[in-house]
C-alpha positions, 0 to 999 in steps of 0.5 A: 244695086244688089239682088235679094236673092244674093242675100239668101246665097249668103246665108246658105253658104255660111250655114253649109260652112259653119253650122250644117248640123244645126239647121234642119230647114231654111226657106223663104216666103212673102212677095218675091216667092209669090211674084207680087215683090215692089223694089223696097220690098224685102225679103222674109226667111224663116228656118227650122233648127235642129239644135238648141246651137241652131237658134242662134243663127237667127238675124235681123239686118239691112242692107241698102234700106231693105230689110231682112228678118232670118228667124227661127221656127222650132218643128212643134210651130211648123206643125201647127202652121200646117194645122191651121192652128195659127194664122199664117198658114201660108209661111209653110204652104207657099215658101220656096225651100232653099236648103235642107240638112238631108232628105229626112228633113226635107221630106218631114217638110214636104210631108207638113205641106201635104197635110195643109192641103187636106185639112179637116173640115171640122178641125178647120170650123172648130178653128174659126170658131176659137178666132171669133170668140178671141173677136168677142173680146174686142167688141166688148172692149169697144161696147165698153168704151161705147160714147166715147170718141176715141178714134185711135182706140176703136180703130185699133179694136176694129182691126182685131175684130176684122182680123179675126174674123176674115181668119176665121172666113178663110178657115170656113172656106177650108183654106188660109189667107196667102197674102199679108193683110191688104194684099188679100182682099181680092181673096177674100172677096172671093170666099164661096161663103161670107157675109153678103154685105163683107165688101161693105163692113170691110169698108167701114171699118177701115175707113171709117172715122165714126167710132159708134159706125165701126161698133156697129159694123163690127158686131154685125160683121162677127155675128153674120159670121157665126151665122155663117159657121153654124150653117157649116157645122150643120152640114156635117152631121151625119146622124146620132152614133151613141155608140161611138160618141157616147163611149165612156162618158158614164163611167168618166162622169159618174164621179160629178154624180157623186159629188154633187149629191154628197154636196147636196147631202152635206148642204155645202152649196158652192160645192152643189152650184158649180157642179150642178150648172156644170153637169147639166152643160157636159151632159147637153154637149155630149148629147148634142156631140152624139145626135150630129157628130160635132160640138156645138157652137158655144157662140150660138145664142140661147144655148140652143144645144141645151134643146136636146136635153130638156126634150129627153126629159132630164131634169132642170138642175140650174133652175133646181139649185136653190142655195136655201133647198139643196133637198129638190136639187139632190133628189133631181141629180138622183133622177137624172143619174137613173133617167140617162143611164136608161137612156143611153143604154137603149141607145146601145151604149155599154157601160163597163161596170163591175162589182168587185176586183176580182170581176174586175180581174177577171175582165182583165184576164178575158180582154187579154 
């Protein structure tokens, strides 16, 4: 019987003899680092080339019935593991670090696991909210396919959707699952924030053989957990700043001003119904943005950031578009260009306008 970690003894020594430039990093993880390991339980590498050369040392094997998996991460996806931006988070922060090319790599590694232990909050919660908007699209596939008792199909949606979700849970609890699916229920459980009935609708939707009950469950497991993010996200504002936030946003968008009223001129209605609908939204989301200090959640129902700009008084563009009468629509953007620049003028924004090229240059010349 053979130890596993004479395995990875190997690999190292052939990597330092036959391609020590091309291989920047070399660690393992999973269950022999954390001290959960089994005897069939195998052993998982990952290393960081350095060349384009370094990728092909990546192998697949077995020995004595365990399997091994050697494989490659390029530096721009160990960075977005350390980011949050992908789901095992924990390969990076949690792996024992077997061989470094020199210091310079090894401290760009160390200084990847520095950054997952101080995270962005919001960076974290704008990530959990991308995971439930990828849960949506499973529950519209089962809502879809609602009555008809496909058991392998529901269940395989149901596990996206519970995936999703207790992804996004760890990431409103500011931290990454560290166990593989299964073995990270004890954590789970745990999060200081999570629905009060997740016990319950982890259990259905596992075990379960009633595909109407795993529907079920899952829309209320994913909207419980919006509910969730959105009490997070709320707890970050800290006040309206037009100054900071606001910055800009006229002289980037004055252009869909443009467009739209030369649309509505020109009577060339598809033109006016996209930029009308969208003009409404970026401005609602930008006020919105400005008031708290963070974007809105889109999964929020009723467009609830939308209050913001009907309460400042602008104008209604999406109820104006009227494909017959583009006359009301043209006269409200008109408005609506007049009534925002005022308003957040008066919020301290500057705009940065000139009259001519040679004003212009001559901004230039004083900000040098």
């Amino acid at each position: 019987m053979f130890h596993v970690f004479d395995v990875s003894s190997a690999l190292v020594s052939h990597i330092e003899q036959h391609c020590p430039d091309d291989i920047a990093i070399v660690a393992c993880y999973g269950s022999y680092v954390q001290g959960t390991a089994n005897p069939k339980s195998d052993l998982d590498f990952f290393f960081i080339p350095a060349t384009s050369d370094g990728y092909r040392a990546s192998i697949q094997f077995i020995i004595d019935g365990i399997s091994f998996d050697f494989w490659p991460i390029g530096w721009d996806r160990a960075e977005r593991m350390a980011n949050y931006e992908e789901s095992n988070t924990s390969i990076i922060a949690d792996c024992r670090l077997l061989y470094a090319r020199s210091d310079a790599d090894r401290e760009r590694f160390y200084q990847l696991q520095e950054k997952i232990k101080n995270p962005s909050g919001l960076n974290l919660l704008d990530r959990a909210e991308t995971e439930l908007q990828r849960a949506y699209v499973h529950l519209y596939k089962m809502r879809s396919t609602s009555g008809r008792e496909n058991l392998a199909f529901f269940r395989i949606e149901s596990q996206e959707v519970l995936t999703k979700v207790l992804y996004s849970l760890a990431l409103i609890n500011g931290t990454y699952l560290r166990k593989g699916w299964g073995k990270n229920m004890d954590q789970i459980l745990n999060f200081e924030i999570r629905p009060a009935r997740l016990a319950d609708y982890i259990h259905t939707l596992v075990h379960s053989n009633s595909c109407q009950e795993m529907q079920v469950n899952g829309e209320e497991l994913v909207q419980e957990t919006v509910e969730l993010l959105v009490q997070q996200k709320e707890s970050y504002t800290n006040g309206p700043s037009y100054t900071d936030r606001m910055r800009g946003f006229y002289e980037e968008f004055k252009g869909i001003f443009n467009k739209l009223t030369e649309a509505c001129e020109k009577k060339d209605r598809d033109t006016a119904y996209f930029w009308s609908v969208s003009l409404q939204d970026i401005i609602a989301k930008f006020l919105y943005y400005s008031e708290r200090g963070y974007w809105p959640v889109e999964l929020e129902p009723n467009l609830v950031y939308q209050d913001i700009y009907v309460k400042a008084g602008f104008p209604n563009l999406v109820d104006l578009f009227d494909a017959q009468n583009l006359l009301p629509l043209e006269r409200a953007v008109q408005q609506l260009e007049s009534k925002f620049r005022e308003h957040i003028v008066a919020r301290g924004v500057e705009i940065l306008e000139f009259h001519s090229v040679e004003q212009f240059r001559e901004f230039l010349h004083t900000r040098a």
